[in-house]
N, C-alpha and C positions, 0 to 999 in steps of 0.2 A: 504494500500500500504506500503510494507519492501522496505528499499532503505539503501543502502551502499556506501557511497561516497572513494573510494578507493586514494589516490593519492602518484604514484612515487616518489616523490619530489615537494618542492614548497611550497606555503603558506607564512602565514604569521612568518613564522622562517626560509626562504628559502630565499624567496624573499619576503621582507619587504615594497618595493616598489612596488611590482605587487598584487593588490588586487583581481584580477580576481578571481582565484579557491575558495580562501574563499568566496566570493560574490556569487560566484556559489553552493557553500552547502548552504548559507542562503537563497539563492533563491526557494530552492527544499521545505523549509518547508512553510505552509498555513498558520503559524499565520504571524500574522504583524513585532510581535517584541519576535520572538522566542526566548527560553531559552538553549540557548549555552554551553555546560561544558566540560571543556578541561579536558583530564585525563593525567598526565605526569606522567606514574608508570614509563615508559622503562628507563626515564631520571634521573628515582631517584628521581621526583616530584623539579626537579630544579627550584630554584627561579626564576632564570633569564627567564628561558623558560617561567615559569609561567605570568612572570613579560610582555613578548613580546605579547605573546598570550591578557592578559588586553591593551594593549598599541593598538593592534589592535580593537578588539571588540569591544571598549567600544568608539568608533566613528560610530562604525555601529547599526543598529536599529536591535537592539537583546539584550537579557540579559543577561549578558555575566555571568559566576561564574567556578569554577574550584572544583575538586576534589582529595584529596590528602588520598594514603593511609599509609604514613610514615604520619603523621599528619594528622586524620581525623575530621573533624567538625561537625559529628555527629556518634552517636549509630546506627538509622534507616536510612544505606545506601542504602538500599532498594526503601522505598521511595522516596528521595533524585533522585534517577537514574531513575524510573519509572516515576518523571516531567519532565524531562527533555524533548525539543522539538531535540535538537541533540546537541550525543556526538562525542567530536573529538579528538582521540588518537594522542598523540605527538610520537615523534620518539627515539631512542634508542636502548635498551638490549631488546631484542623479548622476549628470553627467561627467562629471570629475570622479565619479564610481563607476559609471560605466568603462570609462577611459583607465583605469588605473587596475581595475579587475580582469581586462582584454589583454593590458600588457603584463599581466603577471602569469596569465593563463586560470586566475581563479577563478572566472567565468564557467571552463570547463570543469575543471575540480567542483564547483557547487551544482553540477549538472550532474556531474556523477556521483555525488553524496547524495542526490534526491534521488535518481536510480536505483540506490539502494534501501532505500528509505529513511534517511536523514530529513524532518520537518527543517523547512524551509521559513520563516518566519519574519515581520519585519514594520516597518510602521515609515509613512513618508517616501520619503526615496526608497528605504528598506521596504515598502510595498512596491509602489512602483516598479521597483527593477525586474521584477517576477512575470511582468505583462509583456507582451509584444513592442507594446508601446503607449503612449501616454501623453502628459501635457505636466509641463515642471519652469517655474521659476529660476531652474539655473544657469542661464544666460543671463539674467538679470533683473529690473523690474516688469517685464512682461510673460507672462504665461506661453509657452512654444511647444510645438510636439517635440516628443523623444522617443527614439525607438532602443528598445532594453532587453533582454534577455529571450523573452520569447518561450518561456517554461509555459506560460499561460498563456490561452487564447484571447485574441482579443487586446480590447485597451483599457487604460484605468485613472481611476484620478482618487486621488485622498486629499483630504481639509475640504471635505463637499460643503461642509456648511460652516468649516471653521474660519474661512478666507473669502470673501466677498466675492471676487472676482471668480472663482474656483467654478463655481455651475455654469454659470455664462460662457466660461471660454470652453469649457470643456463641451456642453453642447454646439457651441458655432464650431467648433473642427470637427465635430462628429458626422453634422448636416450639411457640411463642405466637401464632404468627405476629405478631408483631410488624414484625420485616422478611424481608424474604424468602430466601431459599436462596443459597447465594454459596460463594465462594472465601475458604478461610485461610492465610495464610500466617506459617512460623517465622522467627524472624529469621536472615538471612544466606539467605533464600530470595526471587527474584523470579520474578513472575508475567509469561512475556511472551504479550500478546495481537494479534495482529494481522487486522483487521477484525472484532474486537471477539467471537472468538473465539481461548479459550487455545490458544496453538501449542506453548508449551512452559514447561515448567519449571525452572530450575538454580537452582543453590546454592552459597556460597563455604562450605561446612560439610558435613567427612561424612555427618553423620546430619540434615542440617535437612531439612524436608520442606513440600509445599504440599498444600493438603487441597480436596476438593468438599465441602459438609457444606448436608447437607437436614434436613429436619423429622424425617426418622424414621432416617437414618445420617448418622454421618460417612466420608467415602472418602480413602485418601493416595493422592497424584497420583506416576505416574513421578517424579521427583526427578532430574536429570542434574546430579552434582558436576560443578564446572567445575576443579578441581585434578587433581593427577598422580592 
């Protein structure tokens, strides 16, 4: 079983108080005390980020450990990534992840961790990159397509309702076709998909919600809160 835990927004750098979504990626994987690795390339592998992500983990029954490729801790990244029970992309620059993941070859190494069944996981840029392609502020102050990994079909967009501009652009390149038809998501909402079909949706937020949205509608998807 391949599984992709996609999320809008939210976590443990979102919402530091709401443990929900993170609990709910640990929950997907079968061992007891799986082995967790955060990758923060989009952020510049920022300490701080790195620093919240252990501040979380490392109270939950999981192994927590990170990977950095401005400072790497080892030669055999490979192996390093092929143990891992699941990785989780932080959020940032899309494309200075996409760009630095192709020249490392980690691109392919995260393809074949998911082959094996390694969750995939990630919020931001760390969703986006999972998609075909998408629409990202990393060029600057404007929203632009990006095309990304391609594990998942389709396009995507996170901050649907966290960022203003986020619905609007993401619909006018849809019905441009510009990119193609895809998944949205609100923040505190994750997309899980497993064999690269959505299995479900939940949310650490009453009302957050994940969307279908095509050239000529948008759809809200079931929503399952994950609180009382």
């Amino acid at each position: 079983m391949r599984q992709v835990i996609a999320l809008g927004g939210g976590g443990f750098s979102m919402e530091p108080e709401n443990p929900l979504l993170d609990r709910y990626i640990l929950q997907q994987s079968k061992k007891e005390n799986p082995k967790v690795c955060f990758i923060g390339t989009a952020s510049g592998d920022a300490e701080g980020y790195i620093e919240r992500f252990y501040n979380f983990f490392r109270l939950e029954k999981c192994e927590p450990s990170h990977f950095s490729l401005f400072k790497p801790h080892t030669r055999d990244i490979k192996n390093f990534i092929m143990n891992q029970d699941i990785i989780y992309v932080g959020g940032g620059n899309t494309k200075n992840l996409m760009a630095l993941w192709r020249e490392w070859e980690l691109d392919v190494m995260l393809r074949q961790a998911y082959d094996k069944g390694t969750i995939l996981a990630g919020l931001s840029a760390g969703s986006l990159c999972w998609f075909e392609e998408g629409i990202t502020d990393s060029y600057g102050s404007e929203l632009e397509p990006i095309s990304c990994l391609g594990i998942l079909r389709g396009s995507h967009c996170p901050h649907y309702d966290g960022e203003e501009n986020r619905r609007p652009a993401y619909q006018k390149f849809i019905q441009a076709g510009t990119i193609g038809s895809g998944f949205a998501a609100d923040d505190g909402v994750a997309l899980h998909f497993i064999d690269e079909e959505l299995h479900r949706v939940v949310s650490s937020r009453p009302n957050a919600q994940g969307y279908r949205v095509d050239r000529d509608k948008e759809t809200n998807l079931p929503t399952i809160f994950l609180g009382l």
